[in-house]
C-alpha positions as CSV (number, residue, x, y, z in Angstrom):
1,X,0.0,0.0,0.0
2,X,1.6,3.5,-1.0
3,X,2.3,5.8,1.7
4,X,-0.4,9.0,0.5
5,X,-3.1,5.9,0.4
6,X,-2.4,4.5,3.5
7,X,-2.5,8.4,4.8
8,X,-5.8,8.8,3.0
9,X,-7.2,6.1,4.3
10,X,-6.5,6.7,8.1
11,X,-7.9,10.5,7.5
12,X,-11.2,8.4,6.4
13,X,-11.0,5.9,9.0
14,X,-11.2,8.8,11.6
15,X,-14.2,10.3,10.4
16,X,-16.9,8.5,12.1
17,X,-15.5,8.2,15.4
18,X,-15.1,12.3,15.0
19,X,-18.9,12.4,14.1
20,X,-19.8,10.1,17.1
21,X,-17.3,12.6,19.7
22,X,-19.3,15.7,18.4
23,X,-23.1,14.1,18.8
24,X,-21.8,13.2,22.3
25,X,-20.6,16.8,23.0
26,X,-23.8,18.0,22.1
27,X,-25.8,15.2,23.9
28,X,-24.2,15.5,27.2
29,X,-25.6,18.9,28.7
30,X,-26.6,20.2,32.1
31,X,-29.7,22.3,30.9
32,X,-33.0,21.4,32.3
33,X,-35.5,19.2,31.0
34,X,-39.0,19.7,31.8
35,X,-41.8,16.8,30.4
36,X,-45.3,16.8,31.6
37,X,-44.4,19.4,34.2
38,X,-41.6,17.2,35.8
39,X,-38.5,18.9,35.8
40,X,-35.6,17.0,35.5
41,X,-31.6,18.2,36.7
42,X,-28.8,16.8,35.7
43,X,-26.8,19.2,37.2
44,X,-27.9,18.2,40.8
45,X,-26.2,15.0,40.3
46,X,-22.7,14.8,41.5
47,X,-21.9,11.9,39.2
48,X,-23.2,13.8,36.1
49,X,-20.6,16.5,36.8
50,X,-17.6,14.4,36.6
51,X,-18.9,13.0,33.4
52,X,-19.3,16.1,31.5
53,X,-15.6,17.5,33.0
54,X,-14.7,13.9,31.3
55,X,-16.4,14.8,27.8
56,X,-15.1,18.7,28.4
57,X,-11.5,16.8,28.9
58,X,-11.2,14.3,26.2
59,X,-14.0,14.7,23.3
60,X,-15.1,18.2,23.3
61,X,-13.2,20.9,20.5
62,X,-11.0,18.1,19.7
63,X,-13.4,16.8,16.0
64,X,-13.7,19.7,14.6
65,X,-9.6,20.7,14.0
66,X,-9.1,17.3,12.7
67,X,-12.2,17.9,10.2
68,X,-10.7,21.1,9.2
69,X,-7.4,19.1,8.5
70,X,-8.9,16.4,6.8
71,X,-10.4,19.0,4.6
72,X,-7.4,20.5,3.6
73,X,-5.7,17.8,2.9
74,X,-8.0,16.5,0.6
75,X,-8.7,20.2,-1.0
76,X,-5.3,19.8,-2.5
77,X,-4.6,15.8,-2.7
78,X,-3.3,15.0,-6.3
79,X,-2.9,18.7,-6.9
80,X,0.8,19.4,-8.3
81,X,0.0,22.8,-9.7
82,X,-2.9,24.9,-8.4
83,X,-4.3,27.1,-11.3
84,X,-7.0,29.2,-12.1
85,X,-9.4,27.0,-13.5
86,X,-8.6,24.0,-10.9
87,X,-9.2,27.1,-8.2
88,X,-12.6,27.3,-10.2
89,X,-13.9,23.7,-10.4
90,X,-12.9,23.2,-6.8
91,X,-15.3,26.6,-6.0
92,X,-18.1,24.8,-8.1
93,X,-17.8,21.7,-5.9
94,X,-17.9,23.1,-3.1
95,X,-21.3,24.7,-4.2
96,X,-22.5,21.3,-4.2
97,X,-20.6,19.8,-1.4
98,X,-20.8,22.6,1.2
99,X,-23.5,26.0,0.5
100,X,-26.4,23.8,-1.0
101,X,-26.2,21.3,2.2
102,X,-25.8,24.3,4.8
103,X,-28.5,26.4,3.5
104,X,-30.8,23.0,3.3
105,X,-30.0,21.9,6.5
106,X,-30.1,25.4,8.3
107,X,-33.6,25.6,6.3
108,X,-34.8,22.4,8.3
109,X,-33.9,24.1,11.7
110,X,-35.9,26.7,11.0
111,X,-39.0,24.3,10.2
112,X,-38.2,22.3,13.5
113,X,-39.0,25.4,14.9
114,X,-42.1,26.4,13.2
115,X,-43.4,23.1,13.9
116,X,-42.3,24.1,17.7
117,X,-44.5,27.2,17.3
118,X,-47.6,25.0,16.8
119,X,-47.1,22.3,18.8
120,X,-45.1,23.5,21.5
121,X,-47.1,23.8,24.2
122,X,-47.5,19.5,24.7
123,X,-46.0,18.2,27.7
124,X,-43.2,16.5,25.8
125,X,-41.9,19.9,24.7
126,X,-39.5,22.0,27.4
127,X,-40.3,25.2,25.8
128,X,-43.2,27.1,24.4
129,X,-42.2,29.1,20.8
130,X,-43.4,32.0,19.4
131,X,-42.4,33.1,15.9
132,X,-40.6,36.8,14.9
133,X,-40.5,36.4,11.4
134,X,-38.2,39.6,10.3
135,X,-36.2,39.6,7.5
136,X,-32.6,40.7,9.6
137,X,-33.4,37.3,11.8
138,X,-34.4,35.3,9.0
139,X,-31.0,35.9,7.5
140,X,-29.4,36.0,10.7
141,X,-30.0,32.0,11.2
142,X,-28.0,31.7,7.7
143,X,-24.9,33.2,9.4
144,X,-25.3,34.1,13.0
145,X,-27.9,33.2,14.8
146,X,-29.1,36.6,16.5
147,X,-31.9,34.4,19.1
148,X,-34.6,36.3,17.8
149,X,-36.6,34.6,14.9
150,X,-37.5,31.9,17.9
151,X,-38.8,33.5,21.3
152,X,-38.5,30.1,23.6
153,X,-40.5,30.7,27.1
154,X,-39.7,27.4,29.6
155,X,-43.1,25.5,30.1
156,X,-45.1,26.9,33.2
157,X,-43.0,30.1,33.6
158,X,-42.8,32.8,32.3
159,X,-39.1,33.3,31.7
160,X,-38.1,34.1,28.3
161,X,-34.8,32.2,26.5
162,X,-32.7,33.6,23.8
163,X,-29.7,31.3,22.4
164,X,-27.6,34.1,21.4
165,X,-24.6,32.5,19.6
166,X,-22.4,33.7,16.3
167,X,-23.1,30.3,14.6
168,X,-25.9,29.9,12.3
169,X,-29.3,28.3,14.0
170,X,-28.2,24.7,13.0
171,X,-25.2,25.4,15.2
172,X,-22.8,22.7,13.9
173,X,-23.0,24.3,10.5
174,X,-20.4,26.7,11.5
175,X,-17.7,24.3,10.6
176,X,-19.2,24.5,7.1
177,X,-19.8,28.0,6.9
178,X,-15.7,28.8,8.2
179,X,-14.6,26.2,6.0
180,X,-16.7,27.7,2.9
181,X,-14.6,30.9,3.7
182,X,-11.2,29.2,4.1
183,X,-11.7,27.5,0.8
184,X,-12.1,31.1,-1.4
185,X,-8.9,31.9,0.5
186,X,-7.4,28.3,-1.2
187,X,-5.0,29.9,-3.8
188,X,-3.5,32.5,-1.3
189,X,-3.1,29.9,1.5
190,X,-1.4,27.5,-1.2
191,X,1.1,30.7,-2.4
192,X,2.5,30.9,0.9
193,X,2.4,27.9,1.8
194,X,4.8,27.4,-1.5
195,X,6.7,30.3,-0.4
196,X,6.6,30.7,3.7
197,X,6.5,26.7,3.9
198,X,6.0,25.9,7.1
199,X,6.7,28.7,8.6
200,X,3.3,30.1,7.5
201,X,1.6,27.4,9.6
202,X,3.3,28.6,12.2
203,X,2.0,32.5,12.3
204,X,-1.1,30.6,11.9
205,X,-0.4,28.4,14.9
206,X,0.5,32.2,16.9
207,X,-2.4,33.9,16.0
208,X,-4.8,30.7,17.5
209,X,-2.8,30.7,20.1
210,X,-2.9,34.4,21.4
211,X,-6.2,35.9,21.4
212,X,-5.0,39.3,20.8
213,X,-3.9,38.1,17.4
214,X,-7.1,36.5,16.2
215,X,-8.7,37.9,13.1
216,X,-12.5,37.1,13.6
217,X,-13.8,34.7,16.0
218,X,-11.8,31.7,17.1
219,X,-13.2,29.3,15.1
220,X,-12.2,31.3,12.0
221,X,-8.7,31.4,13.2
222,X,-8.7,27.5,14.1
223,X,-10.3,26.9,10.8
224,X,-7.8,28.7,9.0
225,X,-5.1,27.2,11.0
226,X,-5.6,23.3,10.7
227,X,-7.0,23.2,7.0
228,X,-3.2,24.9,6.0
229,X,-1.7,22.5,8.5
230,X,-3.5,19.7,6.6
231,X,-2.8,21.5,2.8
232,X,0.8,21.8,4.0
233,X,1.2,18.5,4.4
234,X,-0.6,17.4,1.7
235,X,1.4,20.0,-1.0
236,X,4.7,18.9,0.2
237,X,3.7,14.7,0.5
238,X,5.0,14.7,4.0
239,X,3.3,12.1,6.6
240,X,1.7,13.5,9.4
241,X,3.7,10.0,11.9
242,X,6.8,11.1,12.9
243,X,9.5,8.3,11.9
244,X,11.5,8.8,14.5
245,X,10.4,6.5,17.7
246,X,11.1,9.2,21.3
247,X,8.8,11.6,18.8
248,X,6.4,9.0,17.5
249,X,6.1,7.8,21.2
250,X,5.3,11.2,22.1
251,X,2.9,12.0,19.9
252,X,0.8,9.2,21.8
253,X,1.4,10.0,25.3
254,X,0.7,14.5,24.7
255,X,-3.1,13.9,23.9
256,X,-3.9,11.8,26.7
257,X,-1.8,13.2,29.8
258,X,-2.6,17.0,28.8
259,X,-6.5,15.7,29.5
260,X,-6.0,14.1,32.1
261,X,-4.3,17.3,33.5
262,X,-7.0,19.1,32.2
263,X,-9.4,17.2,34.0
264,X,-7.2,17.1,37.4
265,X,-6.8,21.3,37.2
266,X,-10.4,21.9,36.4
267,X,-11.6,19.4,39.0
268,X,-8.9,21.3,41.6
269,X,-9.5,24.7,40.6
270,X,-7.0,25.6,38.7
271,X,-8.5,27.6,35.9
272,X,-5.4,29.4,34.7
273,X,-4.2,26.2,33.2
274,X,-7.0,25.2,30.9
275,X,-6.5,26.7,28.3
276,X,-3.1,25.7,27.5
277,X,-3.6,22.4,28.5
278,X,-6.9,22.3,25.7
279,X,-4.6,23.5,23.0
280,X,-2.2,20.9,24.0
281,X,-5.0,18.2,23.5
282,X,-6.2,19.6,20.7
283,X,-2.6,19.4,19.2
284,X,-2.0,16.5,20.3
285,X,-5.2,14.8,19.0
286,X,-4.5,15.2,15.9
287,X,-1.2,13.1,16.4
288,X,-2.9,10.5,18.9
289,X,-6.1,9.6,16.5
290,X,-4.5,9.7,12.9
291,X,-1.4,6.8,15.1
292,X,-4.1,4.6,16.3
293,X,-5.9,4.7,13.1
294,X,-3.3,3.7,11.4
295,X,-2.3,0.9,14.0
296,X,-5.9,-0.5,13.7
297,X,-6.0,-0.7,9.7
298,X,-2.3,-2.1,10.0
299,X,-3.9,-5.0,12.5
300,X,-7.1,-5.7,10.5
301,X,-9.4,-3.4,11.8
302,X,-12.1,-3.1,8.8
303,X,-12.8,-0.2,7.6
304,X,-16.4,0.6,7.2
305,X,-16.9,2.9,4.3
306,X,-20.6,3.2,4.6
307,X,-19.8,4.8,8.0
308,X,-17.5,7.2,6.6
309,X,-20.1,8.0,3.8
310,X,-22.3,8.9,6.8
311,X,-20.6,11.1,8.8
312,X,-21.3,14.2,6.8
313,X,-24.5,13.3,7.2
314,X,-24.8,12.5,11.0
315,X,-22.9,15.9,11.1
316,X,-25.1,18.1,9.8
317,X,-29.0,16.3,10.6
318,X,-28.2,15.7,14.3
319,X,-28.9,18.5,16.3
320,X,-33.1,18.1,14.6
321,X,-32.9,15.2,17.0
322,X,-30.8,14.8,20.3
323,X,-32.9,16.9,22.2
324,X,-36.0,15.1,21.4
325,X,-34.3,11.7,21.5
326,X,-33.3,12.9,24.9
327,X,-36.2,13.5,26.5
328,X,-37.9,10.6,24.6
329,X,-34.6,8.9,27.0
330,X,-35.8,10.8,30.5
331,X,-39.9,9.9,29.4
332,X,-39.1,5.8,29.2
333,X,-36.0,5.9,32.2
334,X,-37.5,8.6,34.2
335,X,-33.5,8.3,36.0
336,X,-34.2,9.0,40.0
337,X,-30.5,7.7,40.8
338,X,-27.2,8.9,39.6
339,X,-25.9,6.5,37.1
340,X,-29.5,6.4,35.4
341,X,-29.2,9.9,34.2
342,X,-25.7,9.2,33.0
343,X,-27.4,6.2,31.1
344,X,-30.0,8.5,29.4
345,X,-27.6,10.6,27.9
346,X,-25.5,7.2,26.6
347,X,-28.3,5.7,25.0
348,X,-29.1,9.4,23.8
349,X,-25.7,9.4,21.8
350,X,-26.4,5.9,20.9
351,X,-30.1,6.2,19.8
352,X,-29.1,9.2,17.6
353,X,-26.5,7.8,16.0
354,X,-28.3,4.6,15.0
355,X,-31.1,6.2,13.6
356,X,-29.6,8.4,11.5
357,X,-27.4,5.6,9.9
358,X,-30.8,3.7,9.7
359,X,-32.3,6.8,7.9
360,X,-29.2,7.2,5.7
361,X,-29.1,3.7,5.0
362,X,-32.9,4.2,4.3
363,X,-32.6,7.0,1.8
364,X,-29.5,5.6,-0.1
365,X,-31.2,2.8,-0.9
366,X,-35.0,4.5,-2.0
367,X,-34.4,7.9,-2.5
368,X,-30.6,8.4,-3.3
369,X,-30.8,11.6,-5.4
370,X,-33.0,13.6,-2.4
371,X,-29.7,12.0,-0.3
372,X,-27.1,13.2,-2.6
373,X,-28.4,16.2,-3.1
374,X,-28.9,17.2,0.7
375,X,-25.5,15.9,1.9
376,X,-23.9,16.9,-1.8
377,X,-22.2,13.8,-1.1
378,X,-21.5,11.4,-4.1
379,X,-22.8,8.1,-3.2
């Protein structure tokens, strides 16, 4: 097997588990749920909290840099000069791979919550909606969400929630909408990378780093920073192992003791080490998944490329469905003790998951076009 296949193939081979790590981020939560007029806590449970400082640890803001580098690496695989009109067909893909799915997919969270306008007030639905259809928070969902086009009030109270955030209303689509704006950048990222080498990945690596530095919003930086990192590698065929055994061995070791010193210093109070110790792991993640994938393949691990297919997919559809999945969880558990609310949110991960690969599975086999076209995924 030729080094850049074996490369490509590990990049693929991490893609579900990636998927799976951000469903669970978003899953595991401490918000309130409220069915029926039974409000349930997870916060109140002591158990819960070392969980989610587990999750906060080792799975969350770890998927998405390693997306962004998969992306560029692939953006330029089997490119040896990078012209105009490859600049241009790569733009046209993307139309199909990347806007057409966010703006579907954003589309669908806004008629998830039209359908929570009229049929919020059940007892299986935490919040009442009410719609504020104007055109600036119509758009905003397409960008930004501003909170607005969506007024939530809590069931049985009369406390208003806004979800105020700067990513568009399906909120995992930011990764798509930053990487959309990296890509029109692809021809002056590939110049310098030809002409800074890697010492343009490394003002990129400064400017995440320091906050003061950022242009934008720290995704934009990240996203920027890891899809050169990625391109870098791929424009110059260098292997993201290191060959040399004291590095390859520590590689291994950075991803997991930085989060378990993460979890130690959050856990003791130590806040003023966090966020050095995330970038570590974040860094370090990178390293740690792309070794193991490749010790797994090289030990007859299967890879399964109907998962990888439906990653994009899970990506982009889940967030229509973990919070009712959850609470369909808490109305069949009803969890009283403290590892029963830990096993909602499990089987929460675990229901999503499954269903959408049974839906996927469902629609690539009856209705492929509607599935190509929403995922702009080839199948």
């Amino acid at each position: 097997m030729a080094e850049r296949n074996i490369q490509s193939r590990c990049l693929d081979f991490m893609r579900f588990p990636l998927a799976v790590f951000v469903v669970t981020v978003h899953v595991f939560n401490n918000n309130k749920v409220i069915i029926g007029g039974h409000t349930f806590n997870p916060a109140n449970i002591s158990i819960f909290g070392d969980v989610m400082l587990f999750i906060e640890s080792f799975i969350r803001g770890i998927s998405v840099p390693v997306f962004f580098f998969i992306s560029g690496y692939v953006f330029f695989y089997g490119i040896d000069d990078f012209t105009k009109q490859r600049y241009i067909k790569k733009l046209r893909n993307r139309i199909k791979t990347l806007l057409i799915p966010y703006l579907i997919w954003n589309f669908m969270e806004i008629v998830v919550g039209l359908i929570k306008c009229f049929y919020g007030g059940n007892g299986f639905a935490t919040y009442k909606t009410t719609l504020n259809l104007t055109l600036e928070n119509l758009l905003s969902s397409f960008w930004a969400y501003n909170g607005h086009l969506f007024i939530s009030v809590p069931n049985n109270t009369t406390e208003a929630a806004t979800f105020l955030s700067g990513d568009p209303i399906n909120t995992p689509l930011w990764f798509v909408r930053d990487l959309m704006i990296v890509a029109l950048f692809s021809p002056v990222l590939y110049y310098l990378i030809r002409r800074a080498k890697f010492y343009f990945v490394l003002v990129l690596a400064a400017i995440w780093l320091f906050p003061t530095l950022r242009f934008g919003s720290y995704g934009f930086s990240e996203a920027f920073l890891f899809f050169t990192l990625g391109a870098y590698l791929c424009i110059n065929k260098r292997d993201i192992i290191f060959q040399q055994k004291t590095l390859k061995l520590l590689s291994i070791l950075v991803y997991p003791i930085s989060s378990i010193l993460y979890f130690y210093v959050v856990k003791n109070g130590y806040h003023e080490w966090t966020f050095g110790l995330k970038t570590i792991s974040i860094l370090g993640f990178l390293f740690f998944a792309y070794n193991l994938s490749k010790w797994l393949l090289e030990h007859g691990v299967k890879h399964s490329a109907f998962l990888s297919s439906a990653c994009f997919f899970i990506y982009i559809s889940h967030v229509l469905i973990t919070q009712r999945v959850t609470k369909l969880m808490y109305m069949i558990l009803r969890p009283s003790s403290d590892y029963s609310y830990v096993l909602v949110y499990i089987l929460s991960v675990g229901v999503t998951v499954g269903s959408l690969l049974i839906l996927y599975e469902l629609m690539k086999k009856y209705i492929p076009s509607v599935l190509t076209f929403v995922t702009g995924r080839r199948l």
